[in-house]
N, C-alpha and C positions, 0 to 999 in steps of 0.2 A: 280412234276418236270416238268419245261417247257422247252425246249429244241429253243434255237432261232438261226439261222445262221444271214450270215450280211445280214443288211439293212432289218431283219423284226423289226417288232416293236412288243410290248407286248400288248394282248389283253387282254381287262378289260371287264368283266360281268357288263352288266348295270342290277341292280336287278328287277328293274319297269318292263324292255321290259323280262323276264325272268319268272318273275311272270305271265304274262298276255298271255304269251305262254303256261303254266303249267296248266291255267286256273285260279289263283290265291293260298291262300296259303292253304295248309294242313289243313285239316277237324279239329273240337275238336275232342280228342280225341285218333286218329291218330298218335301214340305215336309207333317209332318202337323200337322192341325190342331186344335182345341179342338170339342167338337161344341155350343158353348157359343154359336161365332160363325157368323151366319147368311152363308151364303154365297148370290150372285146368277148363275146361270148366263148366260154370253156364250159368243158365236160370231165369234170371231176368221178376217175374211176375206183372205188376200193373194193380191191377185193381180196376174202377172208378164208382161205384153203383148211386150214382144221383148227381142231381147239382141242388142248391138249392138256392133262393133270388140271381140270377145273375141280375149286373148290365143291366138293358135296355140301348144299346148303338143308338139305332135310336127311328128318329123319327118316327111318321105316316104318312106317304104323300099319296095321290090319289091313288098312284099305289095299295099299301101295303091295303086301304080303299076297292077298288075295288074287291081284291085277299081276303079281311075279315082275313086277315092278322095282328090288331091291338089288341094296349094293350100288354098285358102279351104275346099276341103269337108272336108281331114281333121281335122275336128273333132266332136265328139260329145261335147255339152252335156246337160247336166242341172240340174236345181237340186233342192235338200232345203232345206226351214225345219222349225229348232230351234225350240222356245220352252214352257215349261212342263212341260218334260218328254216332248214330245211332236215325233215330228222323222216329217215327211212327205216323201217324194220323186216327183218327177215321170217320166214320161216322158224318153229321149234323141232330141233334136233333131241335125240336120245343120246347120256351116257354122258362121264365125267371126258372121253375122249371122242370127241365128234368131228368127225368129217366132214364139212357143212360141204363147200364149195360153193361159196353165194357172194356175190358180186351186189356194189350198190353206185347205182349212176346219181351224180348231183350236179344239176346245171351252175354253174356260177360265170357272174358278171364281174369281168375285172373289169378297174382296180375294182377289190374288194376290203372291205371294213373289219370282214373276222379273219380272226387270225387259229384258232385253236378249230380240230378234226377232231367231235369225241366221239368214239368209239366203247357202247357198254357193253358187255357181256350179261345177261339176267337170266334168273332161273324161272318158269312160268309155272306157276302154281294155280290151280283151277278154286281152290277152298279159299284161300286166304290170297294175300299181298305177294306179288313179284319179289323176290328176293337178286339183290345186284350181286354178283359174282365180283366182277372185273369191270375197269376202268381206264382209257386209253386219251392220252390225248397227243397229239401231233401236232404241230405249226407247220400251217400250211406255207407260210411267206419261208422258214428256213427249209421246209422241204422242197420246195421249189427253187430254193438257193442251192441245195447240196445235191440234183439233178439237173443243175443247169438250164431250165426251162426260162424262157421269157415272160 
């Protein structure tokens, strides 16, 4: 309800300057909810034991020649999992075949609203831009269907 006397005029939300006050828009995820509906709290486990024949995304140059850094080792892996709003990142690994061993815990509130676990593979580059190796994604609701979990 707006309430106007004379000679105001009626103000309008510009969405752009409102967003970029807010910081932009609501995270994935980020779905609210009724405090009506009883939620069950889980602990969402993944865990990622090696990485195997990853694409080589650089070249070798001087720097990386110098550092003995070439071949199969100039690689520097990483992985981050998305899901619920919630996106965790590991440790960086050496080598097109890495051995991480790194586990990632994600609380989650059932029911929940996401459905898709993404899982990136990226190469960490210290000069320039991250380079994405691999891309993973999972449905959580049919992985939970094809383990029988409640």
């Amino acid at each position: 309800v707006t309430v106007l006397g004379p000679n105001d005029e009626q103000y309008i939300h510009d969405e752009e300057a409102e967003e970029a006050k807010q910081g932009g828009k609501l995270e994935k995820g980020m779905i609210l909810i009724s405090p009506g509906i009883e939620q069950t709290p889980y602990l969402l486990t993944i865990k990622i034991y090696k990485a195997r024949h990853l694409c080589k995304t650089d070249d070798d140059t001087i720097f990386s020649k110098m550092a003995k850094n070439t071949g199969d080792q100039n690689l520097d892996p990483f992985f981050y999992v998305e899901y619920a709003g919630v996106r965790l990142r590991s440790n960086t690994y050496k080598g097109v075949n890495a051995d991480c061993q790194v586990g990632f815990k994600i609380p989650v509130m059932e029911p929940v609203f996401s459905d898709n676990i993404i899982i990136n593979v990226v190469d960490y580059d210290k000069l320039s831009r991250n380079d994405r190796i691999g891309c993973l994604k999972i449905s959580y609701l049919k992985l939970k269907k094809e383990h029988n979990m409640k």
